[in-house]
N, C-alpha and C positions, 0 to 999 in steps of 0.2 A: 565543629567549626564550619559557618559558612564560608563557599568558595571565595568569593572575593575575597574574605580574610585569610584566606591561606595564600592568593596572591600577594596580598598585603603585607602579609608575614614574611614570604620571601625577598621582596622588597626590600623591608626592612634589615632584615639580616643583610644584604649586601652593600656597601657604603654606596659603590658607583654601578648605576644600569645604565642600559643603553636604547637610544629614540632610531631609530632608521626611519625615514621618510625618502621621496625620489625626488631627483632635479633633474628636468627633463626626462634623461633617458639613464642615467645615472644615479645608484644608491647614495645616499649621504647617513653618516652615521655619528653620534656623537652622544658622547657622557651625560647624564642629568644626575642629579640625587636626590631632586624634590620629587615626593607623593604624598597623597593625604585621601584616606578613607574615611569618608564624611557620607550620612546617608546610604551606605550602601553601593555610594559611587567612590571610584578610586580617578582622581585628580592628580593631574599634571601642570607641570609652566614651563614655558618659554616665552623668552622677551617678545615681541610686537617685531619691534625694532631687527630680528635678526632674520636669515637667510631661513630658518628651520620654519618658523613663520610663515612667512611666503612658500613653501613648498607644500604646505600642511594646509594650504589656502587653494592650491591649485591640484592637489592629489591629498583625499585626508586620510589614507587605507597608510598607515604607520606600523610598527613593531619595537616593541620595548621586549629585549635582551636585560637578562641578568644569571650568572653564575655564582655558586655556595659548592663546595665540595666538589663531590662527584656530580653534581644536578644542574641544572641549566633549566631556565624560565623563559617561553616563548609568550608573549601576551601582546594579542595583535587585532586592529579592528578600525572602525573608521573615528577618525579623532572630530571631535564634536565642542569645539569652544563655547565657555559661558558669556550670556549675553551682559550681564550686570557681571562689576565689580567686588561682588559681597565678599566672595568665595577668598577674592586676589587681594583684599584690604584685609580680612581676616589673618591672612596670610601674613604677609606685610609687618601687620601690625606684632606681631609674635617673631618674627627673625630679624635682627639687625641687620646680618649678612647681606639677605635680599633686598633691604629696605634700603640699604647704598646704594644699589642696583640700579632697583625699580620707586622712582621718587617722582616729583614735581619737577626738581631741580634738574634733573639727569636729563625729563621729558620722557624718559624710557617705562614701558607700561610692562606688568606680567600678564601675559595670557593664560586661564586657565583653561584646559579642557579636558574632558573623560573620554573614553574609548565606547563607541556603540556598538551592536552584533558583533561585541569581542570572545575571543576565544583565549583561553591562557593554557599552556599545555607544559607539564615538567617532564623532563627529561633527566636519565640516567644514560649519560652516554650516549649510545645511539636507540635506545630505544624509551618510545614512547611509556610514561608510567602513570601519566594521569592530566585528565582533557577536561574545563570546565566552559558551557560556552554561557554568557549572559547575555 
């Protein structure tokens, strides 16, 4: 299995991960669910519209957190927004949930972006079990 798919995989298996980005001088952290491995790239969103946004605008070095069992997913790198909509209409087009969200009407847009010179590293506990870097 290539790495990004075992990123992927762990992903998957966990309903809720986690986006850390800084505000000012200050972690901020908070829940996502959506990913999507397309080409080889693994894809993210947040709305336009929200504070994560703007931080990810101003400092884009992020970390997506997820736990399964005993294991724990570090995957961190610089977040790298898409220029066209493809990815986010794609997107859109297949989840109703999002599509409430992110419309015309709301005015509210989804941001996609992927992770560059990312590293994802799984943990057991405290110690390091396996380091993939793209």
């Amino acid at each position: 299995m290539d790495s990004i798919q075992i990123i992927d995989n762990f992903l998957s298996e966990t309903s809720v991960f986690y986006l850390t980005t800084v505000d000012c001088d200050k972690p901020r952290c908070r829940p996502i669910g959506f990913h999507l491995l397309k080409d080889d790239k693994l894809y993210f969103g947040v709305g336009t519209f929200k504070d994560v946004y703007a931080q990810m605008q101003v400092n884009p070095n992020v970390e997506i957190c997820a736990s399964k069992g005993g294991k724990f997913l570090r995957y961190y790198g610089k977040a790298v927004f898409e220029t066209n909509d493809i990815i986010a209409n794609d997107i859109l087009s297949r989840s109703p949930s999002l599509s409430k969200i992110y419309n015309d009407s709301t005015g509210h847009k989804l941001g996609i972006f992927h992770l560059e010179n990312a590293i994802g590293e799984i943990h057991i506990m405290s110690k390091l079990v396996e380091t993939y870097v793209f």
